[in-house]
MIBAKOL-459947 format. One record per atom (N, C-alpha, C): residue in one letter; x, y, z. Coordinates in steps of 0.1 Angstrom, whole numbers, padded with zeros to 4 digits, always signed. Example, Ala and Ser with C-alpha at 12.3 -4.5 7.8 and 13.67 -1.06 7.14 Angstrom:
2
a+0132-0057+0078 a+0123-0045+0078 a+0132-0033+0078 s+0128-0022+0071 s+0137-0011+0071 s+0129+0000+0079 
//
This chain:
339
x-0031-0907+1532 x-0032-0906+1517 x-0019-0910+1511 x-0016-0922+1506 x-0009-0926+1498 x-0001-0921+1480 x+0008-0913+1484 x+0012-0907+1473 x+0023-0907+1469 x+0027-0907+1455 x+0036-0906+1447 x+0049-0900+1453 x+0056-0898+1454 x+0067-0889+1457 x+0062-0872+1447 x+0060-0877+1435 x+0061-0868+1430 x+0048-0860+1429 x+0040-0866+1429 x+0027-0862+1435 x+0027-0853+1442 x+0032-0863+1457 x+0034-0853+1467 x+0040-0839+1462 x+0048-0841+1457 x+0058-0828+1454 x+0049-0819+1452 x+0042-0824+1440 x+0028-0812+1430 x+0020-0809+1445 x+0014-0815+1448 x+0005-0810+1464 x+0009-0800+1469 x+0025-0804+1474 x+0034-0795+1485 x+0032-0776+1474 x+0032-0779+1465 x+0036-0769+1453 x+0021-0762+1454 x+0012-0770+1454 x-0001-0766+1450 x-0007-0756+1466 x-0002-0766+1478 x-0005-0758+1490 x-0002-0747+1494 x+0017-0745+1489 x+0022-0737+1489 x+0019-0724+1480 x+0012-0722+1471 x+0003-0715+1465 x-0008-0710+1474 x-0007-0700+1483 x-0015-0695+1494 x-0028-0688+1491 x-0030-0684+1480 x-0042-0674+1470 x-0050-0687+1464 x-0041-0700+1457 x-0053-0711+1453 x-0057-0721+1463 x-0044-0723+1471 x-0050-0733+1482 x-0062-0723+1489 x-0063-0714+1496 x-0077-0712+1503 x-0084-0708+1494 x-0087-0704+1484 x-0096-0706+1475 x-0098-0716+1470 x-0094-0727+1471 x-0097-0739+1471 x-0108-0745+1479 x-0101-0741+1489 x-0112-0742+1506 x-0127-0735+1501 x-0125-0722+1500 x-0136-0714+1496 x-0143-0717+1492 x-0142-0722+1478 x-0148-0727+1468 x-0158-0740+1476 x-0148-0747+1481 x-0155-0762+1484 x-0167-0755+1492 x-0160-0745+1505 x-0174-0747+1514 x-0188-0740+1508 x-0183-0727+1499 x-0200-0724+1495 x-0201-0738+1481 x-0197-0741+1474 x-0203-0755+1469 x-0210-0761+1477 x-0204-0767+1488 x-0209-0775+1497 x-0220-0772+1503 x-0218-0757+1506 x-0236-0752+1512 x-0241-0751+1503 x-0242-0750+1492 x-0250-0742+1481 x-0255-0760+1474 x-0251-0776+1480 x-0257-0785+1475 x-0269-0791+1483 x-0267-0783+1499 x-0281-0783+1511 x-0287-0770+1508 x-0288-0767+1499 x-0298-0752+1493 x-0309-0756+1504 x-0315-0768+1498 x-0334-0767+1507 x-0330-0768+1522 x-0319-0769+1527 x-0317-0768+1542 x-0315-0757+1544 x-0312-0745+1536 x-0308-0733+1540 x-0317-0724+1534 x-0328-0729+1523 x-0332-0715+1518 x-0347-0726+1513 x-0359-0725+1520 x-0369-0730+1518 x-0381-0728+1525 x-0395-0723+1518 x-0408-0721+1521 x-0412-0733+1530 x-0407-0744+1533 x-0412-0753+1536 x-0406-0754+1548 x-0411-0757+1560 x-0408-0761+1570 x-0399-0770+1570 x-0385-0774+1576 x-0374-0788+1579 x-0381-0795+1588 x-0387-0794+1595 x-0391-0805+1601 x-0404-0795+1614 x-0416-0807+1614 x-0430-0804+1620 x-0431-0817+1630 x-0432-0812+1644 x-0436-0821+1655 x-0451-0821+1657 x-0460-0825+1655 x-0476-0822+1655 x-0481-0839+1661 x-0489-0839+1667 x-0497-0841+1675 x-0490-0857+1679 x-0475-0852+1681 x-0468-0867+1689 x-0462-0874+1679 x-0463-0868+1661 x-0456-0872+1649 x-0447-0864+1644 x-0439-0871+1635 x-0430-0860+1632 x-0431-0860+1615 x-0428-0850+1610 x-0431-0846+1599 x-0419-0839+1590 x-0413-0842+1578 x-0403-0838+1573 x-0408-0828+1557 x-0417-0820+1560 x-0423-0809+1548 x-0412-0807+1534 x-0401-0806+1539 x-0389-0802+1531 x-0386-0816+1523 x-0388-0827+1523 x-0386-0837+1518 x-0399-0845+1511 x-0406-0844+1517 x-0423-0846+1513 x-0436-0841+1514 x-0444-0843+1508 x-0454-0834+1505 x-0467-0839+1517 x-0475-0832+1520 x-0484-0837+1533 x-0496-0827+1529 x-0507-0833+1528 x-0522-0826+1520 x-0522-0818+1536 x-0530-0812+1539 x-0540-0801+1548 x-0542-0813+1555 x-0554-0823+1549 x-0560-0832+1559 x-0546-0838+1573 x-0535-0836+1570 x-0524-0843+1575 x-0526-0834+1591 x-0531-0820+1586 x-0526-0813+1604 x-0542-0811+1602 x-0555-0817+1602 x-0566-0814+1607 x-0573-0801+1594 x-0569-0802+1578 x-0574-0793+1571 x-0586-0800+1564 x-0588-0792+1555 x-0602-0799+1545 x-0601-0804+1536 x-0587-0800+1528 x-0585-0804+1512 x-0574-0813+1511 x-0574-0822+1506 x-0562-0831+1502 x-0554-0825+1493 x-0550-0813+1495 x-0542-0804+1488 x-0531-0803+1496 x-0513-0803+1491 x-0503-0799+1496 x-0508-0785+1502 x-0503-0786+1517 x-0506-0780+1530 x-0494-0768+1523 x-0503-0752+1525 x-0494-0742+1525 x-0485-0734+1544 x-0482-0744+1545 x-0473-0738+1559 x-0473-0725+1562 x-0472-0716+1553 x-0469-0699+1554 x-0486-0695+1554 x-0496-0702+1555 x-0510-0693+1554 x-0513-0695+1566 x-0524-0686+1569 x-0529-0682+1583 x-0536-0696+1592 x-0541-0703+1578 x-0553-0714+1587 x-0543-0728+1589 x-0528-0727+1584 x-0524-0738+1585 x-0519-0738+1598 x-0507-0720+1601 x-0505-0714+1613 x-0511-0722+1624 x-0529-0714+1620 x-0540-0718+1635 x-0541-0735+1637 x-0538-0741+1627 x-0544-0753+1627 x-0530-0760+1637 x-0516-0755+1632 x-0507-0759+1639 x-0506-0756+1654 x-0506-0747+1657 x-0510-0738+1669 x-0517-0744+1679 x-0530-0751+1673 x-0537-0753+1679 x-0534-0769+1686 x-0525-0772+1683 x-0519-0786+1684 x-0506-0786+1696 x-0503-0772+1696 x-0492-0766+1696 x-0477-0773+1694 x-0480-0775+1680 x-0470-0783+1668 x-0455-0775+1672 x-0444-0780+1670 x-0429-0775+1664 x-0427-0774+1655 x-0419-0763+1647 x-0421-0760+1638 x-0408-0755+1633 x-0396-0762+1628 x-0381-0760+1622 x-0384-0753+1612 x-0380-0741+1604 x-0381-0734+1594 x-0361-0731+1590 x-0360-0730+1578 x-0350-0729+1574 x-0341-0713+1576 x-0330-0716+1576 x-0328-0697+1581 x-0333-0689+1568 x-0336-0691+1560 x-0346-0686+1548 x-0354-0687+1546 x-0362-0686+1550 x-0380-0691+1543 x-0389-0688+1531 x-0379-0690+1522 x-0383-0686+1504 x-0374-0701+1502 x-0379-0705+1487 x-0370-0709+1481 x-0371-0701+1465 x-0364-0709+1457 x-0364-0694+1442 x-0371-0693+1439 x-0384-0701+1439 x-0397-0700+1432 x-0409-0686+1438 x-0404-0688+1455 x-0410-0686+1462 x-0416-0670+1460 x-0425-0664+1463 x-0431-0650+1462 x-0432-0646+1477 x-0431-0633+1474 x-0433-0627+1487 x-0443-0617+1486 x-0458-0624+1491 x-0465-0614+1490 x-0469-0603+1498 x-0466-0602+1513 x-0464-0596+1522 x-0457-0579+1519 x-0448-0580+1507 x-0439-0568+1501 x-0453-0553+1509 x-0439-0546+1512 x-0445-0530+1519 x-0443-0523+1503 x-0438-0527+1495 x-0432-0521+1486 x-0436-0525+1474 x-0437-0521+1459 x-0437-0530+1447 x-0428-0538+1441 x-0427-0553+1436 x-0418-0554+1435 x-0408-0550+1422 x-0397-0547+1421 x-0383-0554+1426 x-0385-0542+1441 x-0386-0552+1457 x-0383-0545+1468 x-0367-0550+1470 x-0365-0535+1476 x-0351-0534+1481 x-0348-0543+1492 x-0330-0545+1498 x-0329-0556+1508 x-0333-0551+1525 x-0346-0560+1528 x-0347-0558+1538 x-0346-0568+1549 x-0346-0572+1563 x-0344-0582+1571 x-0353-0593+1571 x-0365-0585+1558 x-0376-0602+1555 x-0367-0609+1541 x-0360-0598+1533 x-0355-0603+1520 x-0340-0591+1521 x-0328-0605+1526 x-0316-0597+1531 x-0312-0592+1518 x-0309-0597+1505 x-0307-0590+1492 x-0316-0586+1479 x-0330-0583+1486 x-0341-0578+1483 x-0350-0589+1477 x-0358-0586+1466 x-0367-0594+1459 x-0368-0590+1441 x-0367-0599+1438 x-0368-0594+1419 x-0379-0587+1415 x-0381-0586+1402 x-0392-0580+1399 x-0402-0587+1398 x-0405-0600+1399 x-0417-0612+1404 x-0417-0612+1418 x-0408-0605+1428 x-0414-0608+1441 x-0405-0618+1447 x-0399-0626+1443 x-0390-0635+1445 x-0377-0630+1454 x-0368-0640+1464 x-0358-0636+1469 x-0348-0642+1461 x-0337-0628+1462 x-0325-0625+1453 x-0317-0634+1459 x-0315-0636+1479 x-0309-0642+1484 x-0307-0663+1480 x-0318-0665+1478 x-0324-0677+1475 x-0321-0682+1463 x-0326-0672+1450 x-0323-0675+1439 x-0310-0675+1436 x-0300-0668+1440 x-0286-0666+1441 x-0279-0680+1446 x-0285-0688+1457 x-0280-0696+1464 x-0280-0713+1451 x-0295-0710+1446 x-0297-0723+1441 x-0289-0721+1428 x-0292-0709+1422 x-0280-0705+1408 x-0269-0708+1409 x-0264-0708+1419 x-0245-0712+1422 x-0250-0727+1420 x-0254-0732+1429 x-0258-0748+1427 x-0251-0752+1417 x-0265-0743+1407 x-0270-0752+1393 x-0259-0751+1385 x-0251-0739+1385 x-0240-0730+1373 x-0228-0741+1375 x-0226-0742+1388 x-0215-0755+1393 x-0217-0766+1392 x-0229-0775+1389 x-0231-0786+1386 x-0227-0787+1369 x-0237-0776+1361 x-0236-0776+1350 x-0220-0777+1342 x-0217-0770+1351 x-0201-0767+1348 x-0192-0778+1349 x-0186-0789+1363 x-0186-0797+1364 x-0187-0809+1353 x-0203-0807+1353 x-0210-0820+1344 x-0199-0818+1328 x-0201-0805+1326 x-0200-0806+1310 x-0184-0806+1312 x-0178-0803+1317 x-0159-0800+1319 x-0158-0818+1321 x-0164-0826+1326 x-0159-0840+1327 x-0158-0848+1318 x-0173-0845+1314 x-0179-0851+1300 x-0169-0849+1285 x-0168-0837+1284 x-0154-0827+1273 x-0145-0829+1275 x-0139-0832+1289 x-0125-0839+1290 x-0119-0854+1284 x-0132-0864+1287 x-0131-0878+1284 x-0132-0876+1270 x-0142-0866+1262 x-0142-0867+1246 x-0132-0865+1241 x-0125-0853+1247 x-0114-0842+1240 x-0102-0852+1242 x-0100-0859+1258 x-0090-0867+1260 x-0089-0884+1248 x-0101-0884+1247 x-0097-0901+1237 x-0094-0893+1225 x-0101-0882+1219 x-0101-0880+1204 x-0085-0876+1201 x-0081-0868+1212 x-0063-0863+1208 x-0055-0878+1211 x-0056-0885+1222 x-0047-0899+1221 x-0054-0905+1210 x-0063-0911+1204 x-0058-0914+1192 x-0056-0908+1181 x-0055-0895+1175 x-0048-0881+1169 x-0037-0890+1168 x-0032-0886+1184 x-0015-0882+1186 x-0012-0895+1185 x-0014-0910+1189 x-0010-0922+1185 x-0008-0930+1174 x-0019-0926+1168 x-0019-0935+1155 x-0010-0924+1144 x-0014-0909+1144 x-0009-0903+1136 x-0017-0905+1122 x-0005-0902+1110 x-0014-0910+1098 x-0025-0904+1093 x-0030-0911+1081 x-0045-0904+1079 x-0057-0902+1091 x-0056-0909+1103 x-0061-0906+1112 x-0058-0889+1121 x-0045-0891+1117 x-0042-0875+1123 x-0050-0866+1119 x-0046-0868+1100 x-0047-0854+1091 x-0064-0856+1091 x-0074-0867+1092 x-0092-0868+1090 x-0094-0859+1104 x-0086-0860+1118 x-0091-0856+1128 x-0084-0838+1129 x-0076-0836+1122 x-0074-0820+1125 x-0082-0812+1119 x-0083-0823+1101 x-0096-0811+1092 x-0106-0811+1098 x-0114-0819+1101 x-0127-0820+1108 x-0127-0809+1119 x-0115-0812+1128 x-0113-0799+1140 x-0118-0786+1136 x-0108-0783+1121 x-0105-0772+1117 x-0121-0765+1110 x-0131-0775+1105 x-0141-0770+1098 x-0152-0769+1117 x-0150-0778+1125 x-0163-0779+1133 x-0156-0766+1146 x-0147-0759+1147 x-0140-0753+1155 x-0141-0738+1145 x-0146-0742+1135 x-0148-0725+1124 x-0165-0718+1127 x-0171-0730+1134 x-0184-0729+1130 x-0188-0720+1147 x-0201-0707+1143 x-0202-0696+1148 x-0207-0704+1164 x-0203-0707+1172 x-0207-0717+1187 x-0217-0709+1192 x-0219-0695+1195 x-0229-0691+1202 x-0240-0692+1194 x-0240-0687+1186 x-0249-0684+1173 x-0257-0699+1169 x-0249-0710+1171 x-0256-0722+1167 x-0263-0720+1179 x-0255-0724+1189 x-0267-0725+1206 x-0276-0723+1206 x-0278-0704+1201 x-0291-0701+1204 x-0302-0706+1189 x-0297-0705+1177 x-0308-0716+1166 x-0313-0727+1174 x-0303-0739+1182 x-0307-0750+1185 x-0319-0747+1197 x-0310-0737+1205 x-0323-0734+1212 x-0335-0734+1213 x-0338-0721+1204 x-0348-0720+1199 x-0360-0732+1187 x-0353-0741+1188 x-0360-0753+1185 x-0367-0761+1198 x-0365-0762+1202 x-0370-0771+1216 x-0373-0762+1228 x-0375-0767+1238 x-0378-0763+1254 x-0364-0767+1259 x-0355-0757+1262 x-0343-0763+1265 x-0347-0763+1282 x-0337-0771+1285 x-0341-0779+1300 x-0322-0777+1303 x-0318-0785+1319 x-0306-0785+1318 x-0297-0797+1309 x-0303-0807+1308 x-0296-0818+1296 x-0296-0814+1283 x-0305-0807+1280 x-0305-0803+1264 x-0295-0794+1264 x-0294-0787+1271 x-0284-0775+1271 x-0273-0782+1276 x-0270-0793+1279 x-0253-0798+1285 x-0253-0807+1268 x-0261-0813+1264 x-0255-0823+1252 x-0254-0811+1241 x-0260-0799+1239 x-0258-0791+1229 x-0246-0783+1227 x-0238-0779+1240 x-0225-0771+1249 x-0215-0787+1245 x-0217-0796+1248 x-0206-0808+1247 x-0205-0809+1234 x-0213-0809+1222 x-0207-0805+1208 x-0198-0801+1204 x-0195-0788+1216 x-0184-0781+1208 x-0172-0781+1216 x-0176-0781+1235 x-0169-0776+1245 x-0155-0789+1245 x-0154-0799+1237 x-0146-0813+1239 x-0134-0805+1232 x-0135-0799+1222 x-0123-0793+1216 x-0109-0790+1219 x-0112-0783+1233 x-0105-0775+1241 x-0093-0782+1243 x-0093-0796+1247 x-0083-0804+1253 x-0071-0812+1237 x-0082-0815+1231 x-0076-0820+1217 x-0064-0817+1215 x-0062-0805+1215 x-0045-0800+1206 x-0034-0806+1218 x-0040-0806+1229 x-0031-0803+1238 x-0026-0819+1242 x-0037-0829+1241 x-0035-0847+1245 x-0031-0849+1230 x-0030-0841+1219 x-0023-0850+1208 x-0012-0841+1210 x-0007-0838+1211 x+0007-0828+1213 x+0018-0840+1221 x+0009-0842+1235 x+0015-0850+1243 x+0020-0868+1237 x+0010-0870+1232 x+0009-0884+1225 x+0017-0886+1213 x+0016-0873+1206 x+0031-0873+1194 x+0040-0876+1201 x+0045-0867+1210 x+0058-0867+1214 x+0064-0883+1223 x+0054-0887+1229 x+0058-0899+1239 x+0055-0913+1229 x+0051-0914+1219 x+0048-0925+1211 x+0063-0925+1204 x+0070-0919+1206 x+0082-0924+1199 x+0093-0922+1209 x+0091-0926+1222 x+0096-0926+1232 x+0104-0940+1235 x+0114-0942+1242 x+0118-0957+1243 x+0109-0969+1251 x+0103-0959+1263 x+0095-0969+1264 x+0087-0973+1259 x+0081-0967+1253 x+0068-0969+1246 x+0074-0979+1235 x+0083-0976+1230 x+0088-0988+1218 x+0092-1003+1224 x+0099-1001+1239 x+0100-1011+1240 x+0084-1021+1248 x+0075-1014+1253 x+0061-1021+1255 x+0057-1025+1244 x+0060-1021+1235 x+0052-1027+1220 x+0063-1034+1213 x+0076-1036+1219 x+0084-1049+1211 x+0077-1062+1220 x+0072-1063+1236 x+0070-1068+1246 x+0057-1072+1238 x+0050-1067+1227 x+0039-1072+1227 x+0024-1064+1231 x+0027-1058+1239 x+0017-1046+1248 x+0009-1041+1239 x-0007-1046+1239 x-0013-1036+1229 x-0015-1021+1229 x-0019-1013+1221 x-0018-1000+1217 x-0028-0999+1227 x-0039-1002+1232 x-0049-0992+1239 x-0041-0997+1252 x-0037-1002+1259 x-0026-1002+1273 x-0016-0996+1272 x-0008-0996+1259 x+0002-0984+1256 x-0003-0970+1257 x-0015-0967+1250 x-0023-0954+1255 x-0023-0950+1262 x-0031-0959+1274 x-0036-0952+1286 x-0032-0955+1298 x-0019-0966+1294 x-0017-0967+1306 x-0004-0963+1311 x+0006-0958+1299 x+0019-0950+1297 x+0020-0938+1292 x+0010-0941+1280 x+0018-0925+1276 x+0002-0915+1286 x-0009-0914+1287 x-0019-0908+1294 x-0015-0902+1306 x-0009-0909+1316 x-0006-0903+1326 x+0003-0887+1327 x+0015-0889+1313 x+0021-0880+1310 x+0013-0868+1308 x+0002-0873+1295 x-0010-0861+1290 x-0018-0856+1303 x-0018-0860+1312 x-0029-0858+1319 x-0027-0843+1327 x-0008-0843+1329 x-0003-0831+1333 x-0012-0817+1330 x-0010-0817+1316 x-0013-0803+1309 x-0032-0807+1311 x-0038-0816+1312 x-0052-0815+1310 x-0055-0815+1321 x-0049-0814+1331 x-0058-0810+1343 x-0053-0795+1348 x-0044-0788+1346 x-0039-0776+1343 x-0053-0770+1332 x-0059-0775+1324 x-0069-0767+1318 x-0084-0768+1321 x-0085-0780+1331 x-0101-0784+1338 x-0105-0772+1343 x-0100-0762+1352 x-0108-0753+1359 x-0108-0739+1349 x-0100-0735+1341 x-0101-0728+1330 x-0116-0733+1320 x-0119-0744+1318 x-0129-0751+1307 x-0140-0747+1320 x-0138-0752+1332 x-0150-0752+1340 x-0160-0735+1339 x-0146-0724+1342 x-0148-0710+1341 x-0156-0709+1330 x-0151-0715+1319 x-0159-0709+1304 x-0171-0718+1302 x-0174-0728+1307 x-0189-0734+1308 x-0198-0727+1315 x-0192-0722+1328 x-0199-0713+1337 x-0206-0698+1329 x-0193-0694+1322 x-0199-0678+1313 x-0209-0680+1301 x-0208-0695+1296 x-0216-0697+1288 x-0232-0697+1289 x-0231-0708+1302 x-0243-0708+1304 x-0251-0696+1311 x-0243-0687+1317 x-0248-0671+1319 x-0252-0664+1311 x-0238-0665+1297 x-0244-0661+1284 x-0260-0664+1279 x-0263-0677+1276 x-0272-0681+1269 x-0285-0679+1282 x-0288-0677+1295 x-0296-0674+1301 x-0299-0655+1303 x-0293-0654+1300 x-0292-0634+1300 x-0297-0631+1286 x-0296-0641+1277 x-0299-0639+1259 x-0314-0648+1263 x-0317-0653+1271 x-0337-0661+1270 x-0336-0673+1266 x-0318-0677+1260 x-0321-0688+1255 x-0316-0707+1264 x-0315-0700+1274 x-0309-0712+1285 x-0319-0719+1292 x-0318-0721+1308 x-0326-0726+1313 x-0341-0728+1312 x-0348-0729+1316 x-0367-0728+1314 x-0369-0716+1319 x-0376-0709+1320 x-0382-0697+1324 x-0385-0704+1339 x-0381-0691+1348 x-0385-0696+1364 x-0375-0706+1370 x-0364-0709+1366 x-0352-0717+1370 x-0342-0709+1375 x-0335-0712+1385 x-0325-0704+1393 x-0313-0699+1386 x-0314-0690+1382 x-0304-0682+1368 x-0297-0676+1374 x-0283-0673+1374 x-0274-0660+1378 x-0280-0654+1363 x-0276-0659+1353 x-0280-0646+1342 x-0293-0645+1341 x-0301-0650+1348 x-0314-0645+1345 x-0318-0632+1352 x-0306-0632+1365 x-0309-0626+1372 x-0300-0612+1367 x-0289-0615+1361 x-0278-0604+1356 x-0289-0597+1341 x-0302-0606+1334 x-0311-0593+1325 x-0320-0589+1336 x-0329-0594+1344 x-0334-0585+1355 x-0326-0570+1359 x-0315-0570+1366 x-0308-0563+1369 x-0308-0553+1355 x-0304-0556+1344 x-0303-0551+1330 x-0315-0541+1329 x-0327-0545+1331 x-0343-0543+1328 x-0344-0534+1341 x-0341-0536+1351 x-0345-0529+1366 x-0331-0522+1374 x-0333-0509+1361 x-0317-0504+1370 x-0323-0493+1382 x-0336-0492+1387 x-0337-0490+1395 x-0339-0494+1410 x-0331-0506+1405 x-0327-0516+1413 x-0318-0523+1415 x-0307-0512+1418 x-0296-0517+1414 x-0290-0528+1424 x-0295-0537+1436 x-0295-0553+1438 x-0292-0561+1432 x-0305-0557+1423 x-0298-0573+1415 x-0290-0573+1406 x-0282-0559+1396 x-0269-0562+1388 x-0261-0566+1404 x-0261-0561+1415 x-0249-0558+1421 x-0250-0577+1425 x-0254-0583+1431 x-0261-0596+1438 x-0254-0603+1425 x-0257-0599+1416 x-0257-0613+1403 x-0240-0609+1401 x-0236-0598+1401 x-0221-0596+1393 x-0211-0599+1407 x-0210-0601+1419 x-0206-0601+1431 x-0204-0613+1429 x-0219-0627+1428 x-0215-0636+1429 x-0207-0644+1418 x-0209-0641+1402 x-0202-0644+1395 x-0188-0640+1398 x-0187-0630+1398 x-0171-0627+1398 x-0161-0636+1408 x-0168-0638+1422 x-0166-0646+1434 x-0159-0657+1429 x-0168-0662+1420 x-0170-0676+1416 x-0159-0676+1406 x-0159-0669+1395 x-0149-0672+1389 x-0139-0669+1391 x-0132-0659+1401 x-0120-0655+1401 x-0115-0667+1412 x-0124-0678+1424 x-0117-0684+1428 x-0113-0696+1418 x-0121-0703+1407 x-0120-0711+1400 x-0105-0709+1391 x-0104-0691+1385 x-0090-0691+1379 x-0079-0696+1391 x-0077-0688+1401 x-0069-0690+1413 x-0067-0703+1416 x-0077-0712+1417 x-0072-0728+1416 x-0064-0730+1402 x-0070-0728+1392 x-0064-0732+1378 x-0049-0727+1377 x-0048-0710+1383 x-0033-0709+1381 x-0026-0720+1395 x-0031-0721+1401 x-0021-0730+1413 x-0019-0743+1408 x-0032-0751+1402 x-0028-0762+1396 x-0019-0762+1390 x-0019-0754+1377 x-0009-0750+1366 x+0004-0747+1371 x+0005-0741+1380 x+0019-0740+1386 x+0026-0753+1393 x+0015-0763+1400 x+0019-0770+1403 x+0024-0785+1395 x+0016-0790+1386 x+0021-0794+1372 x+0028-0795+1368 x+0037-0777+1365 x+0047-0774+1361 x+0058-0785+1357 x+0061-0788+1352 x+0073-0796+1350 x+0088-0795+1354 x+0086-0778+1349 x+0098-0768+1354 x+0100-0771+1366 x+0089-0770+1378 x+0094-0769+1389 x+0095-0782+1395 
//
């Protein structure tokens, strides 16, 4: 890997940080498992050897007629007659180390549901029946994608709107801080859930409604940067050279900005993450029946006789975001200029 000197420096700084570097690691590997969810947590058989063909259930759908049934209906793997029908072929049969996925019900329960964790359902089942283990897995997924998505998206808005703030200056400055000042006054949660409640929110409706507000964050901080280096010598002498202003932007003074704005990515990512817990714990997030940590933190709310799923839902959030700060402080330290 080809790097900067000074780069390198930030790395050595960032490694050396022994609490963010392995939570760094951490982070990656359950991300990384938690984006083969249907490899790890699915109703559906990984893979079926039946009568000399091979069969991938987890990836495609296969009517009954496919193993010898009657209906041209997606084949239920987990029922008795598909069992016999396999069996009788005597098919192979890959099943995932989970055999739920979040949707999935467990009708078999000894118990009513919300059942407690047992070795059919390691961190029990909700009050639909559903595994806590499963739902939990695909909710990290989703909460990390969402997060991600909207922290990149808010970065590139927040990053152009403060470089030209901070470059042009001018009535461009003073039009872009009032505007800040009136759209940064306005009640954020409180709108969410009005907007919400207008439509079927899905996960895009709920990422372009969150990017409204969430671009903000970076603003003060890329025009802060862009004042101060726009009257810098170099920068004066690129533009005696001729050098247009958007290559003076981004290709001199940006790199400087970029310090402090990537010192605040995993901080932004944290608070997209509580948001959208927020607004799924309030009814107003995901679709009903979508893999929620907060859907699962009002269950928990609603079923304190069951206390799994507060414990399941607040374990993994907390997980999750305390390694995300611990990268943020390492970055941040590493940035540092000071050092």
């Amino acid at each position: 890997m080809n790097l900067s000197p000074l780069n390198r420096r930030r790395f050595e700084l960032f490694k050396a940080n022994k609490r963010g570097w392995w939570s760094l690691w951490l982070f990656l590997i359950l991300f990384g498992a938690s984006l083969g969810a249907e490899l790890i947590a699915n109703d559906k058989p990984l893979v079926v050897h039946y009568d000399n063909n091979w069969y991938f259930p987890a990836l495609k759908r296969y009517p009954e007629t496919t193993f010898g049934g009657e209906f041209p209906l997606e084949a239920n793997y987990k029922s008795p007659y598909i069992r016999e029908l396999l069996k009788a072929k005597d098919a192979w049969v890959l099943w995932a180390p989970i055999p739920y996925s979040y949707q999935s019900i467990n009708y078999d329960l000894k118990v009513p549901a919300p059942a407690p964790p047992s070795t059919d359902n390691l961190l029990g089942t909700d009050d639909q029946g559903r595994d806590v283990l499963a739902r939990v897995i695909y909710g990290f997924r989703i909460s990390v994608l969402f997060a991600l998505t909207l922290t990149v998206l808010s970065s590139i808005i927040g990053v152009i709107a403060g470089a030209l703030q901070g470059f042009y200056g001018g009535w461009v400055d003073l039009a872009g801080q009032r505007f800040l000042e009136i759209w940064s006054g306005l009640p954020v949660l409180y709108l969410l859930i009005i907007l919400a409640s207008f439509v079927q929110p899905n996960f895009w409706w709920l990422l372009g409604i969150m990017l409204l507000f969430s671009w903000m964050s970076l603003v003060d901080v890329v025009r802060a940067e862009f004042l101060r280096g726009r009257n810098l010598e170099y920068v004066r002498a690129a533009r005696a050279l001729g050098m247009q202003n958007g290559a003076i932007m981004f290709r001199h003074i940006l790199p400087n900005a970029m310090v402090s704005t990537m010192t605040f990515m995993p901080f932004i990512l944290t608070g997209a993450i509580g948001t959208l817990t927020a607004l799924d714990f309030l009814g107003f997030g995901l679709p009903a029946g979508s893999p929620s940590l907060g859907e699962l933190v009002a269950q928990g709310k609603s079923n304190l006789q069951a206390p799994w799923l507060g414990i399941s839902a607040f374990a993994v959030l907390a997980l999750m975001l305390s390694l995300l700060v611990f990268i943020g402080e390492s970055a941040r330290d590493a940035f540092d200029p000071r050092k």
